[in-house]
C-alpha positions as CSV (number, residue, x, y, z in Angstrom):
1,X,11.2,-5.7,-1.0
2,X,14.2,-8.0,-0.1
3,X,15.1,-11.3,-1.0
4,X,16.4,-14.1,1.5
5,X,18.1,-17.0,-0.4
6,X,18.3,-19.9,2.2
7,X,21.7,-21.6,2.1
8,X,22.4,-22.4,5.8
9,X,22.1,-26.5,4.6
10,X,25.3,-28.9,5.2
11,X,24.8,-30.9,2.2
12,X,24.5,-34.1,3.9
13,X,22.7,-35.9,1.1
14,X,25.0,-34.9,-1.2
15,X,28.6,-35.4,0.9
16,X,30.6,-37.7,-1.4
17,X,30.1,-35.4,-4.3
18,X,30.5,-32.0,-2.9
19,X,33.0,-32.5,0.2
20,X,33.4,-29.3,1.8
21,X,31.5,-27.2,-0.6
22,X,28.0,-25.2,0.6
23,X,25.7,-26.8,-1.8
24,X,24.0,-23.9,-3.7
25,X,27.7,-23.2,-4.6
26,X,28.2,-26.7,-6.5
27,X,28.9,-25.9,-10.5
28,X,26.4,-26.3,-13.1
29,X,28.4,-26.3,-16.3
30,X,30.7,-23.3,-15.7
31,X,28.5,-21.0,-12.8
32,X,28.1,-22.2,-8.9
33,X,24.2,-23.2,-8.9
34,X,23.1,-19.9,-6.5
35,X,24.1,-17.6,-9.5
36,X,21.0,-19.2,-11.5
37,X,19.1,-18.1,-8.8
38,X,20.4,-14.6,-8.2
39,X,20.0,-13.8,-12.3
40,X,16.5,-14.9,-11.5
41,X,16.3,-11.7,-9.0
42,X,18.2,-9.4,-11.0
43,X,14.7,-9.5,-13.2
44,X,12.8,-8.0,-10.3
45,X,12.7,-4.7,-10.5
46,X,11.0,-4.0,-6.5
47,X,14.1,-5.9,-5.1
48,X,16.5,-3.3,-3.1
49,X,19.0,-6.2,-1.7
50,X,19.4,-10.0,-1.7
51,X,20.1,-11.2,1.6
52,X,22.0,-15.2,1.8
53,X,21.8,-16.8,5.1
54,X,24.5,-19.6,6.0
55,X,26.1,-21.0,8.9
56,X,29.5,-20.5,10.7
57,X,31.3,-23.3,8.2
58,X,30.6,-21.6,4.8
59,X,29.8,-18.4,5.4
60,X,33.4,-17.3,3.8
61,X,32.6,-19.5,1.3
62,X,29.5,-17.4,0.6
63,X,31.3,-14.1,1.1
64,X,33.8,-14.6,-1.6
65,X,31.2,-15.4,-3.6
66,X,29.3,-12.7,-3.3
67,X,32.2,-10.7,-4.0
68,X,33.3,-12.3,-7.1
69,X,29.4,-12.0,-8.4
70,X,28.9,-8.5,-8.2
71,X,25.6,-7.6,-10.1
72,X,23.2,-4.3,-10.1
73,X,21.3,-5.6,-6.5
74,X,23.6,-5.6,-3.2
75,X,24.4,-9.1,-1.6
76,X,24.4,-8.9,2.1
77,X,25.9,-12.4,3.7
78,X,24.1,-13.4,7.2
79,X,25.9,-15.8,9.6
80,X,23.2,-18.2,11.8
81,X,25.9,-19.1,13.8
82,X,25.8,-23.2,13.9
83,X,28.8,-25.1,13.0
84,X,27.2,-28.8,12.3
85,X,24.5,-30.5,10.7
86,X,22.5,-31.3,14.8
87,X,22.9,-27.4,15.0
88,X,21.2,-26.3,12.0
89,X,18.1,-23.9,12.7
90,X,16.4,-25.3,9.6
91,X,14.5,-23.2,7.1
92,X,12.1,-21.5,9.6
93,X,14.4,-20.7,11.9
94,X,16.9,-19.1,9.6
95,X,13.9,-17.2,8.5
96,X,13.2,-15.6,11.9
97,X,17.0,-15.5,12.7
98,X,17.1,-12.9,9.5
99,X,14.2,-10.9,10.1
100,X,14.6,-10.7,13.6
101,X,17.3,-8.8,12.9
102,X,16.2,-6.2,10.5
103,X,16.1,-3.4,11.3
104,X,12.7,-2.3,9.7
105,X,9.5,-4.1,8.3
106,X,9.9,-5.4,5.0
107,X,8.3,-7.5,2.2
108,X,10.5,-10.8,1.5
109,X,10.7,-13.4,-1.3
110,X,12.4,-16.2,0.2
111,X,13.9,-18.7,-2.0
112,X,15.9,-22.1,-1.8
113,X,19.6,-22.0,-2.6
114,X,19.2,-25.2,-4.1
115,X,16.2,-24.5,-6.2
116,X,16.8,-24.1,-10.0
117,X,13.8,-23.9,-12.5
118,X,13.4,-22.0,-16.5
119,X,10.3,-19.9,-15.2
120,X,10.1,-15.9,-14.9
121,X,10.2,-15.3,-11.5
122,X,8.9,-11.8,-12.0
123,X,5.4,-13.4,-12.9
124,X,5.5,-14.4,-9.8
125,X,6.4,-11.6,-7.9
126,X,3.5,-10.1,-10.0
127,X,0.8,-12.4,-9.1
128,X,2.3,-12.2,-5.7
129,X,2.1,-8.5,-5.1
130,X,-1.2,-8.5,-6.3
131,X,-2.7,-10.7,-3.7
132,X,-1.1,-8.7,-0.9
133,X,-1.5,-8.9,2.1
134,X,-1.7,-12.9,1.1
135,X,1.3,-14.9,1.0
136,X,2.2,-16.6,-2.0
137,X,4.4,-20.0,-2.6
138,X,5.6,-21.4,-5.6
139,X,4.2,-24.5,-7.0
140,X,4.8,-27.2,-9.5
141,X,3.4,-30.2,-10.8
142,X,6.2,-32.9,-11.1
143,X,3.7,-35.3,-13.0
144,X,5.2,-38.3,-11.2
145,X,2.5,-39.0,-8.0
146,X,4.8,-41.5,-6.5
147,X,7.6,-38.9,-6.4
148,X,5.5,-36.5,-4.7
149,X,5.8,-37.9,-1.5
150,X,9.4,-36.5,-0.9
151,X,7.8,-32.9,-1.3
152,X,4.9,-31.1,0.1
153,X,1.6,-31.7,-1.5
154,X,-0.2,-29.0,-2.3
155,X,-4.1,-28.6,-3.2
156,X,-5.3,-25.4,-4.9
157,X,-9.2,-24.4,-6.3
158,X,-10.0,-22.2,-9.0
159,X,-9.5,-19.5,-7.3
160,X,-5.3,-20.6,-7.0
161,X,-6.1,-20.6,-3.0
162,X,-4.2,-23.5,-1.3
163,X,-7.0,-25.3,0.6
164,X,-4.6,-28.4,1.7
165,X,-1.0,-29.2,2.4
166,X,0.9,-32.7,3.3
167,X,4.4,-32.5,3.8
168,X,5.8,-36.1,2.4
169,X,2.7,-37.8,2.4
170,X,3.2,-41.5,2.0
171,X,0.0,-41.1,-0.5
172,X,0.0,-38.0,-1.9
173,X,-3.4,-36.4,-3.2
174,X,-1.2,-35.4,-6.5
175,X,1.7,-34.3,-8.4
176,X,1.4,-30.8,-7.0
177,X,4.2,-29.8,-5.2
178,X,5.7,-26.9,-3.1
179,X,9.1,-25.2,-4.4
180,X,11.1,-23.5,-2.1
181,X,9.4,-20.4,-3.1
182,X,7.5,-17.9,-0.6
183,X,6.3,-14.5,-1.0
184,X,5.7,-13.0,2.4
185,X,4.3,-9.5,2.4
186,X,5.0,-7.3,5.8
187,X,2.0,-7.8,7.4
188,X,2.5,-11.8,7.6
189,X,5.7,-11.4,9.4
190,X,4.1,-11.3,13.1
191,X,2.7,-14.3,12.3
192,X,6.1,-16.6,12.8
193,X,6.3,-15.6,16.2
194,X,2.3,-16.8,16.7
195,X,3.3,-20.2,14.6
196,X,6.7,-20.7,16.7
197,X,4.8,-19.9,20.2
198,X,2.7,-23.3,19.2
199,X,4.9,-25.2,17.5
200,X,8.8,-26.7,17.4
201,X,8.9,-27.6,13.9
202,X,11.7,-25.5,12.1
203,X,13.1,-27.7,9.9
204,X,11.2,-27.5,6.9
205,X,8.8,-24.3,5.8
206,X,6.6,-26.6,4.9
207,X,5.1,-27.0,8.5
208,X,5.0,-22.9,8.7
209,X,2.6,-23.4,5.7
210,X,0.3,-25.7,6.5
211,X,-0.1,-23.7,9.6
212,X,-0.8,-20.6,8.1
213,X,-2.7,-22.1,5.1
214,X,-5.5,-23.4,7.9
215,X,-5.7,-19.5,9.4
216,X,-5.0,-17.6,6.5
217,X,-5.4,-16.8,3.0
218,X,-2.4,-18.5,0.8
219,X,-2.4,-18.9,-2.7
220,X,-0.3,-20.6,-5.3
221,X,1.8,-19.7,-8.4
222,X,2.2,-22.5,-10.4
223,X,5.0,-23.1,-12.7
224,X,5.1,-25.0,-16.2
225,X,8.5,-25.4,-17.2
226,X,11.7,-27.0,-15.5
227,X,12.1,-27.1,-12.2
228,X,14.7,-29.4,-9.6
229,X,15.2,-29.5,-6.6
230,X,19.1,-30.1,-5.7
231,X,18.3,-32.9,-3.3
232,X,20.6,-35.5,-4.3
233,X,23.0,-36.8,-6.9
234,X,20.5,-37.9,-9.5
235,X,19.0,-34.4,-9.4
236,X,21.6,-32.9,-9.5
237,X,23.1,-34.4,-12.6
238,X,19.8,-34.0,-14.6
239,X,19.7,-30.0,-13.7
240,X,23.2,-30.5,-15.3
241,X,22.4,-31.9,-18.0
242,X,19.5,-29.9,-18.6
243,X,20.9,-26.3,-17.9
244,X,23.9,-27.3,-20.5
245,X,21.5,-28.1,-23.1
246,X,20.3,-25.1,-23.0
């Protein structure tokens, strides 16, 4: 297995804060915020190599980084190529930029650069490997329905299936949310190509989901304690303030 951290963003939403600095590189307390989430992968013992894919502008930025970090797993940096926010490939098409380029067939967890959250992500892996050949995503109930419609809303029946998914729904069904958390076993990965041949949404995953949700089985891990997603400067100050506390 391999892990693909996506951090091929421009930080847009979070400009006057950041300048020119990648966004899963911005501190919390003393450590760049992607370092929470490589200790997170350190834990997995089926990992052979993390994978970061960013553009043309902070790939450097990335690659000294990675070389500062060190750590037990290999970091492998991957360049999309785009230089400007109207170039970005957006999250699916840094997916299929990476994996069209391996050179072999692997299993991938696929995880936001901006994600930060308390849970044991080896649980996850767990669960996920278990349903194999199913994909699994990460979910989390932010208890806050209104909120929910800047996130993809999620359903799941007892069986932890997902059976619906809204992205940003301007009523959303619930609080239960998608992280930027994927587990894609090898024999899902032919089916970006069959998902790109019908549609031209790349942007967000979430669209990739729904998609495959509605043809194939997909089920969902659902975390209970912290979780943020670095969208913008009130989020990021309470993952601050939160990770410092503890």
């Amino acid at each position: 297995m391999k892990a693909l951290i996506l951090a091929a963003g421009y930080g847009t939403r979070l400009a006057s804060v950041i300048k020119d600095t990648p966004k899963p590189l911005i501190p919390v307390g003393q450590r760049p915020l992607i370092d929470y989430v490589v200790d997170k992968l350190q834990d997995v013992q089926s990992l052979s190599e993390i994978v970061v894919v960013s553009n043309n502008k902070f790939t450097p930025h990335f690659q000294q980084w990675a070389i500062s970090r060190g750590g037990k797993l290999p970091i492998r940096v991957v360049n999309d190529g785009t230089n400007t926010p109207e170039e970005r490939l957006g999250s699916v098409g840094d997916i299929r930029f990476v994996w069209e380029k391996e050179p072999s067939l692997q299993d991938w967890l696929i995880i936001g650069g901006d994600n930060l959250f308390d849970g044991d992500l080896t649980e996850f892996v767990d669960y996920a490997v278990a349903k194999s050949p199913a994909m699994t995503i990460g979910a989390y109930d932010i208890k806050d329905i209104q909120a929910a419609n800047k996130f993809g809303v999620i359903g799941i029946n007892e069986a932890q299936k997902v059976v619906s998914f809204e992205e940003k729904p301007k009523n959303p069904a619930s609080s239960l949310i998608t992280m930027c958390l994927y587990y894609f076993p090898r024999q899902t990965i032919g089916f970006l190509a069959e998902y790109l041949s019908q549609s031209k949404a790349v942007d967000a995953a979430g669209s990739y989901i729904k998609w495959l949700s509605e043809k194939k089985n997909v089920y969902g891990f659902q975390f209970s304690k912290k979780w943020y997603d670095i969208g913008s400067i009130e989020s990021l100050e309470e993952a601050r303030a939160h990770f410092l506390k503890n």
